[in-house]
N, C-alpha and C positions, 0 to 999 in steps of 0.2 A: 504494500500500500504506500502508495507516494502522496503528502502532502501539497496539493497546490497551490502553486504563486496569483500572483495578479492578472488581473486577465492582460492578454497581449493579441492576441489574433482569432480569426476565426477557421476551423478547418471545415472542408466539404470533403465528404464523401458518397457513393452509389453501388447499389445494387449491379449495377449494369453500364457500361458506359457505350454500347451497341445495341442499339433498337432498330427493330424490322420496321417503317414506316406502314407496308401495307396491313400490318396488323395491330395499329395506333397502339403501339405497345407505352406500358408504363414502364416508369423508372421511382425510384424512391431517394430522395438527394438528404443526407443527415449535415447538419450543419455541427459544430462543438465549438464552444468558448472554448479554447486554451489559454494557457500560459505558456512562458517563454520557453521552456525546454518539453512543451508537448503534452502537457498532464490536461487534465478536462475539468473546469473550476465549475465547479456545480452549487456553488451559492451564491451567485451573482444572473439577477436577470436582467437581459438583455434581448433588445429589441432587432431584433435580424430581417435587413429588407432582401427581396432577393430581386434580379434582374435578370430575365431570359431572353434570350436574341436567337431567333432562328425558327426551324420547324417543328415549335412544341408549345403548347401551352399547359398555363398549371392546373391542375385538378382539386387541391387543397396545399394547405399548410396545417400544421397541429404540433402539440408540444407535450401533450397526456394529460395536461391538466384539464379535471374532469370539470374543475366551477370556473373555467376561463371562458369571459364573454366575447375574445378576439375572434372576427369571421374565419371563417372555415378555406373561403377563398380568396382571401385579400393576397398580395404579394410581400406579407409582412410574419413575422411571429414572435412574440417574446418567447426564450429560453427558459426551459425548465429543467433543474438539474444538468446546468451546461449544454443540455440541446434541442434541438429542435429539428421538425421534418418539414419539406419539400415532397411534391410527390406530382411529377409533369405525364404528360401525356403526347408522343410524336404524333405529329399531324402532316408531315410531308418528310423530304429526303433533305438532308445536309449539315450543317455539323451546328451544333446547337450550344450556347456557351450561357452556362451559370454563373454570377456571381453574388457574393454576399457580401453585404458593407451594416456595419451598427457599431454605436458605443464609443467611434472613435480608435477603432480597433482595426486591424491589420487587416485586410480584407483577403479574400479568398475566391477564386475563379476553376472552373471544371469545364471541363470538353468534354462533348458526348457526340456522338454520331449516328444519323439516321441513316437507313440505307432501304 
């Protein structure tokens, strides 16, 4: 068990980073507050906006918390316990770029590829 520092950046990661377009496949995008050598600070919430460019759009966002009145499909989420989800949908072919930015924190981008 590692104690975490301050928050510093935000990491992305996925389920998948190659989607079939013709089968509007999903993908699941996790975002994590970290700190500076990578641990995942889960008492600190923050507000994570997300940005997609390309041929996807998003389906929800969620964070588990069960009495949170933030929409379901805004392009935004506060953090719970250091994370929060993404969750896109391919709607045509080509390369599809996520990023996250909040808090003043180290932002974070993914490449995904529709084909």
């Amino acid at each position: 068990m590692k104690t975490a520092g301050t928050p510093h950046a935000i990491k992305l990661s996925t389920n998948r980073k190659e989607l079939i377009a013709a089968e509007s496949q999903v993908t699941h995008i996790v975002a994590e507050v970290i700190d500076s050598v990578g641990v995942i600070v889960p008492d600190q919430h923050i507000e994570i906006q997300f940005d997609v460019q390309g041929p996807a759009k998003t389906i929800g966002v969620d964070n588990g918390d069960l009495w949170s009145i933030e929409s379901y499909t805004a392009n935004y989420r506060e953090t719970r316990d250091g994370r929060c989800l993404l969750v896109l949908k391919t709607n045509g072919e080509g390369k599809i770029t996520v990023t996250a930015t909040g808090g003043g924190l180290k932002s974070s981008a993914l490449i995904l590829n529709s084909y």
